[in-house]
KEGURO-898908 format. One record per residue (C-alpha): residue in three letters; chain; x, y, z; residue number from 1. Coordinates in nm, 3 decimals. Each point is the difference from the previous one (the first is absolute). Layout:
residues N
<pt><marvo>ALA</marvo><doti>A</doti><xx>X</xx><yy>Y</yy><zz>Z</zz><drenvex>NUM</drenvex></pt>
...
END
This chain:
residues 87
<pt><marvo>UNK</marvo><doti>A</doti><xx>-4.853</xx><yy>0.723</yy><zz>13.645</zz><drenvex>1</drenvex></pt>
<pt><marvo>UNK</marvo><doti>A</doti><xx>0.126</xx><yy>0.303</yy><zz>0.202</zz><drenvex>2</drenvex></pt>
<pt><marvo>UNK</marvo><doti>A</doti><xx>-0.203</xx><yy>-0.052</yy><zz>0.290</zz><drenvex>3</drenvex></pt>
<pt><marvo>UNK</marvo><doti>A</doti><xx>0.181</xx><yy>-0.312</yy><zz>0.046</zz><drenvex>4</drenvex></pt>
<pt><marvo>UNK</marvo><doti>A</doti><xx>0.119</xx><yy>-0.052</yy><zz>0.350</zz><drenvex>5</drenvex></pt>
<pt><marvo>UNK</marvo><doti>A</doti><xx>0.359</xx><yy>-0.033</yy><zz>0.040</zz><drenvex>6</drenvex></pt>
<pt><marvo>UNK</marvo><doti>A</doti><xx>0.093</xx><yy>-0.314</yy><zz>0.271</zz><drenvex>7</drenvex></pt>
<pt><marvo>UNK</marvo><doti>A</doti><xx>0.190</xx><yy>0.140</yy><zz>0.329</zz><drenvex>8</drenvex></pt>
<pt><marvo>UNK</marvo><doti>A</doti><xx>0.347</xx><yy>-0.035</yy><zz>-0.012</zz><drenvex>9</drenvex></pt>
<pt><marvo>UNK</marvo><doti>A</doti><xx>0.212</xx><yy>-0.186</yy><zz>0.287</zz><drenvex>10</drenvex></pt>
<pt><marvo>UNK</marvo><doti>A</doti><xx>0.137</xx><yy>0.237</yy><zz>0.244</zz><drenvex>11</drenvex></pt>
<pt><marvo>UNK</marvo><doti>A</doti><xx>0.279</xx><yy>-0.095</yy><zz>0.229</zz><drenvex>12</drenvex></pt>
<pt><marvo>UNK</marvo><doti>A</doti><xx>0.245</xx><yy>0.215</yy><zz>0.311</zz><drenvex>13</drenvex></pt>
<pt><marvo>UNK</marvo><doti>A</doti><xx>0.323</xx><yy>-0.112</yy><zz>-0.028</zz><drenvex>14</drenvex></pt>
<pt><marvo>UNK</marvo><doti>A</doti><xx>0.365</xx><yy>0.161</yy><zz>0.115</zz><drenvex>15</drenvex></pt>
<pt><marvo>UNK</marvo><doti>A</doti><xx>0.279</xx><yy>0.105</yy><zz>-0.233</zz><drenvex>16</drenvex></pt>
<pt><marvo>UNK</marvo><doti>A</doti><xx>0.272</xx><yy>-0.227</yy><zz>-0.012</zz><drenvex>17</drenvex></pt>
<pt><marvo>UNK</marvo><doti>A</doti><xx>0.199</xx><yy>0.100</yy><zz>-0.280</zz><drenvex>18</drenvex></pt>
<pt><marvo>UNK</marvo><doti>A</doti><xx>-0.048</xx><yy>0.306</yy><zz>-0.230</zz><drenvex>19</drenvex></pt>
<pt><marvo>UNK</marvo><doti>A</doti><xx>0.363</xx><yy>-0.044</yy><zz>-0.201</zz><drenvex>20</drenvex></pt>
<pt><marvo>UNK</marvo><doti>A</doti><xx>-0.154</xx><yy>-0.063</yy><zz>-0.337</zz><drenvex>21</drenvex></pt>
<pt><marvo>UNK</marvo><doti>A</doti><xx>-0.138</xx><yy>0.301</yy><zz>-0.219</zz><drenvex>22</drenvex></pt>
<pt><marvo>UNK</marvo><doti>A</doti><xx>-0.347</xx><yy>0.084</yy><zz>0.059</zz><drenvex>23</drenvex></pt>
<pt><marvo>UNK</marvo><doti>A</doti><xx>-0.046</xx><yy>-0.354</yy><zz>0.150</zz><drenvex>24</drenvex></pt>
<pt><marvo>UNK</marvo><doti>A</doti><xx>-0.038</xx><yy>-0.079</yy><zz>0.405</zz><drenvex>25</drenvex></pt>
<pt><marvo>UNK</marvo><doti>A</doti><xx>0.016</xx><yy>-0.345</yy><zz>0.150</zz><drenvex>26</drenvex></pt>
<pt><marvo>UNK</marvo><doti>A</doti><xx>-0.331</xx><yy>-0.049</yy><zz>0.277</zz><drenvex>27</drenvex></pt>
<pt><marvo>UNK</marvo><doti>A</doti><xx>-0.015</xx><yy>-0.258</yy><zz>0.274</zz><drenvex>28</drenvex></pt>
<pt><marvo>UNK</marvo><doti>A</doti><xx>-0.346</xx><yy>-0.041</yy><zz>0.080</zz><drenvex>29</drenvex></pt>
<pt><marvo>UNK</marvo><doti>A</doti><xx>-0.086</xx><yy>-0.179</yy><zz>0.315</zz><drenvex>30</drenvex></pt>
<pt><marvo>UNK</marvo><doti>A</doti><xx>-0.301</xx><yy>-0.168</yy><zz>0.083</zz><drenvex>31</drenvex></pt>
<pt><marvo>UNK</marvo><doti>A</doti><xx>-0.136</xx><yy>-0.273</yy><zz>0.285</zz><drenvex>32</drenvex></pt>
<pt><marvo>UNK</marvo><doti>A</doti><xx>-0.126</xx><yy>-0.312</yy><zz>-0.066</zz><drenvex>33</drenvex></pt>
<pt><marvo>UNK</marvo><doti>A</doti><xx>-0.134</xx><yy>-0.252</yy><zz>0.241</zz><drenvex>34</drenvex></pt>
<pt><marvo>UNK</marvo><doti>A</doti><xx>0.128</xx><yy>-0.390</yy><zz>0.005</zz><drenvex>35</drenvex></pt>
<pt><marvo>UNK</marvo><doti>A</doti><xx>-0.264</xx><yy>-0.208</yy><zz>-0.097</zz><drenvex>36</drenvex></pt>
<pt><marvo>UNK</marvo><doti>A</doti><xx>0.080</xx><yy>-0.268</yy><zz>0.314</zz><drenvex>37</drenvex></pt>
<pt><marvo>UNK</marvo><doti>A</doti><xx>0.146</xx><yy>0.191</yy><zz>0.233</zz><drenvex>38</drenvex></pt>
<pt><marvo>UNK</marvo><doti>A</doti><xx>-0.196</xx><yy>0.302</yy><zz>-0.028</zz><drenvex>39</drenvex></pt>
<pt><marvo>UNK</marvo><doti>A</doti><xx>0.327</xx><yy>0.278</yy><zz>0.070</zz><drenvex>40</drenvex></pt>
<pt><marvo>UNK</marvo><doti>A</doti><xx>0.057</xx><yy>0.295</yy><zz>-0.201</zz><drenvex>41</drenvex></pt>
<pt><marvo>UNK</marvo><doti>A</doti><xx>0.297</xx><yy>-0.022</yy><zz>-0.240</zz><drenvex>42</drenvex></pt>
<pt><marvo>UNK</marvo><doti>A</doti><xx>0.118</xx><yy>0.297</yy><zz>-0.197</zz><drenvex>43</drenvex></pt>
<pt><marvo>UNK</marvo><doti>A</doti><xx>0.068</xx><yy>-0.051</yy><zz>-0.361</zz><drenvex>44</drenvex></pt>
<pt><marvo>UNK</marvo><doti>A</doti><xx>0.195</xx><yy>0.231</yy><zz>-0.234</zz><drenvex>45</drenvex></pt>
<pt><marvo>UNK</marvo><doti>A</doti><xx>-0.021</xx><yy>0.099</yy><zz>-0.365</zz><drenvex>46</drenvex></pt>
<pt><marvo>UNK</marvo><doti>A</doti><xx>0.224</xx><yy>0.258</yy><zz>-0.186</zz><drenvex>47</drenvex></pt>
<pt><marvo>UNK</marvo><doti>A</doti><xx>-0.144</xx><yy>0.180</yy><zz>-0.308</zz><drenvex>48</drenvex></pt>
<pt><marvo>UNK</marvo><doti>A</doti><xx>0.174</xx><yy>0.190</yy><zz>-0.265</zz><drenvex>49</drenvex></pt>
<pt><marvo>UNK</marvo><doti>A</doti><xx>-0.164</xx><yy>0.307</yy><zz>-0.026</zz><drenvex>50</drenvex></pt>
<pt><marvo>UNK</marvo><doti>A</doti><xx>0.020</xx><yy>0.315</yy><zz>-0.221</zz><drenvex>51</drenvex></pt>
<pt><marvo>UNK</marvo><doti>A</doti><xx>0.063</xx><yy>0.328</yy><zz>0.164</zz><drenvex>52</drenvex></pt>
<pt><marvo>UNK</marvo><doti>A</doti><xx>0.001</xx><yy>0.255</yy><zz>-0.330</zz><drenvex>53</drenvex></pt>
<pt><marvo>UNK</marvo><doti>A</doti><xx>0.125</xx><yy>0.288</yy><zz>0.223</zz><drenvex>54</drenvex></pt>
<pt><marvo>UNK</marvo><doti>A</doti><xx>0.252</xx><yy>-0.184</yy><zz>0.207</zz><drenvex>55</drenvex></pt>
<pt><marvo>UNK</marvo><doti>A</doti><xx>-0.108</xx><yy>0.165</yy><zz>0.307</zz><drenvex>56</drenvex></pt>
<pt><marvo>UNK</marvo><doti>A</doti><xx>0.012</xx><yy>-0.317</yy><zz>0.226</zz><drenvex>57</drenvex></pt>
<pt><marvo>UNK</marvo><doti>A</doti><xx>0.282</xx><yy>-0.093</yy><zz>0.273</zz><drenvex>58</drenvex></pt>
<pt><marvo>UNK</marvo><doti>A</doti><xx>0.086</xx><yy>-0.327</yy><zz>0.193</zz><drenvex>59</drenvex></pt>
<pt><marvo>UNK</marvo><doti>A</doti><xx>-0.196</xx><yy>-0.031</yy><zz>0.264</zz><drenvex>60</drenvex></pt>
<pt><marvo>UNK</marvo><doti>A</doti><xx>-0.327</xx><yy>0.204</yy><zz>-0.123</zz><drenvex>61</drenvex></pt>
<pt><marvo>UNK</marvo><doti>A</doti><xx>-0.372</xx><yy>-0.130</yy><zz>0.047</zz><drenvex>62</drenvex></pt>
<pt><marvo>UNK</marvo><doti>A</doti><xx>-0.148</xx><yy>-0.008</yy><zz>-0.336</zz><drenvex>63</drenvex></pt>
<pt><marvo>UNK</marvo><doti>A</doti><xx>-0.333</xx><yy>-0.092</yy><zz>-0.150</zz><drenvex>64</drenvex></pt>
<pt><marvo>UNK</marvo><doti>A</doti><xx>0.005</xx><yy>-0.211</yy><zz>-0.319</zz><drenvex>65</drenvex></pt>
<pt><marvo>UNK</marvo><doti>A</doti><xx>-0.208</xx><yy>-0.045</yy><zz>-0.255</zz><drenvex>66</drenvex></pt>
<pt><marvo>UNK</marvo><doti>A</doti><xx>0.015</xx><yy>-0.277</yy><zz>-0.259</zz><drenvex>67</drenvex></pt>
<pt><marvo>UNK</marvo><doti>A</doti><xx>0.017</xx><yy>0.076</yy><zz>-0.357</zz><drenvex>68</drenvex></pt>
<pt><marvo>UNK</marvo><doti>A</doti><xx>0.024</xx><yy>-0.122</yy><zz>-0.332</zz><drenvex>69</drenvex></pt>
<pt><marvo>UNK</marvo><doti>A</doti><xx>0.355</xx><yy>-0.170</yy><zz>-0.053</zz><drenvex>70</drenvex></pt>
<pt><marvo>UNK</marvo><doti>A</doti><xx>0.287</xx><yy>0.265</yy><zz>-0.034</zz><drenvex>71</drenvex></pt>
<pt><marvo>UNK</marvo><doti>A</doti><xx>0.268</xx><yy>-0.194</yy><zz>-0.071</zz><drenvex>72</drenvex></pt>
<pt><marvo>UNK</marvo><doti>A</doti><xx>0.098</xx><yy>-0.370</yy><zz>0.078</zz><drenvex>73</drenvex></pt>
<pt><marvo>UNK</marvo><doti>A</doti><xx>-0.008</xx><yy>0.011</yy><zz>0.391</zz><drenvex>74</drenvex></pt>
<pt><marvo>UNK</marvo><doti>A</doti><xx>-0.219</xx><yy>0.362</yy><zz>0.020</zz><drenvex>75</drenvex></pt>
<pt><marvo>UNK</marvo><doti>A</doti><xx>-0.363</xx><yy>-0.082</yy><zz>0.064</zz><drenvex>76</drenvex></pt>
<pt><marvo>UNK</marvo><doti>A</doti><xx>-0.048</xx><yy>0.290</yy><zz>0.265</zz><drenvex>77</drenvex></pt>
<pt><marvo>UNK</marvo><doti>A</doti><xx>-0.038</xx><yy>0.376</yy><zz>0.034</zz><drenvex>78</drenvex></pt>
<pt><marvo>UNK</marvo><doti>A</doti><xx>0.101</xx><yy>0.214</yy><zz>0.325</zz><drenvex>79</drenvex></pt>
<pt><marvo>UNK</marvo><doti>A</doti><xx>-0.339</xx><yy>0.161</yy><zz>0.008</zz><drenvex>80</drenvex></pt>
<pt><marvo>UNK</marvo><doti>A</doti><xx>0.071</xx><yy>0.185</yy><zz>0.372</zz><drenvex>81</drenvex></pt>
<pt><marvo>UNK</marvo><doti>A</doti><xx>0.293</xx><yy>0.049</yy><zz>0.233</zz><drenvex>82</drenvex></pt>
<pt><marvo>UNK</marvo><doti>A</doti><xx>-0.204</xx><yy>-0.043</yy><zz>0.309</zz><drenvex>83</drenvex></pt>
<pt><marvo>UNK</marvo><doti>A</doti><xx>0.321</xx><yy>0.074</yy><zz>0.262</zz><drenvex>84</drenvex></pt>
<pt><marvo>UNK</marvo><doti>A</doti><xx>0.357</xx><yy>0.096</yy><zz>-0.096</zz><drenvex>85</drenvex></pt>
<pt><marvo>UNK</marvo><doti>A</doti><xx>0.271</xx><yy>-0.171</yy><zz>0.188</zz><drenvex>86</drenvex></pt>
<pt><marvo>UNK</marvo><doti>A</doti><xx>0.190</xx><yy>0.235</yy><zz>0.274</zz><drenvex>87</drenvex></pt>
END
């Protein structure tokens, strides 16, 4: 059983909202869908709780999360890479 493969795990770019909480950062996540009848692009948002163990993310920062077993009640997410820091 250890050469079992291990399924991919979601990956997502988000910015950091919020980063108040303890090793915790709150991630809006945008992403484009297209309307079914009228065929435009809309841009829906998601914000994810995600655990940042070093608290070395700011508001404003371009990070790479990773999803994870659950953490806590709201935590299903891991900063995996801070892709940009915010000026």
């Amino acid at each position: 059983m250890a050469d079992r493969e291990i399924g991919k795990r979601r990956q997502l770019v988000g910015t950091v909202l919020s980063n108040k909480s303890d090793k915790t950062v709150t991630v809006k996540v945008d992403r484009y869908v297209i309307h079914s009848v009228y065929k435009k692009y809309m841009r829906r948002r998601a914000k994810y709780a995600a655990h940042d163990s070093q608290n070395s993310c700011g508001v404003g920062d371009r990070v790479l999360i990773t999803e994870s077993r659950p953490l806590s009640r709201r935590k299903r997410w891991r900063v995996s890479q801070i892709i940009e820091k915010a000026v």
